[in-house]
C-alpha positions in Angstrom: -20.3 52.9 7.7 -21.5 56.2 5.8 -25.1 54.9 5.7 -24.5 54.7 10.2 -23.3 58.0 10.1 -26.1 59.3 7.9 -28.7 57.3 9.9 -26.9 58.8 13.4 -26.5 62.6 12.0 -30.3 62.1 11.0 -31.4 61.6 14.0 -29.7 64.1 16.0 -31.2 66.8 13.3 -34.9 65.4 14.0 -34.4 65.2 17.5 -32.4 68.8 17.7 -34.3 70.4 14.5 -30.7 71.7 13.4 -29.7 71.3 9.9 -25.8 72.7 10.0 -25.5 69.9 13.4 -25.9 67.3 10.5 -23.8 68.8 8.3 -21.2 69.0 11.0 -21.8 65.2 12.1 -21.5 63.6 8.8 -18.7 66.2 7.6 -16.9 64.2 11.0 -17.8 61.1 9.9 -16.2 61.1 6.3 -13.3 63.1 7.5 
């Protein structure tokens, strides 16, 4: 379930270029 997350959140950041949007994403995913 993380690893998802990660994989989602990852490629939202390389598709967006932003770094805190991941952060954010995966800071959402873990609760």
């Amino acid at each position: 379930m993380i690893y998802e997350c990660m994989m989602i959140a990852f490629i939202i950041s390389m598709k967006y270029h932003r770094n805190a949007y991941l952060m954010v994403k995966c800071e959402k995913c873990l609760g």
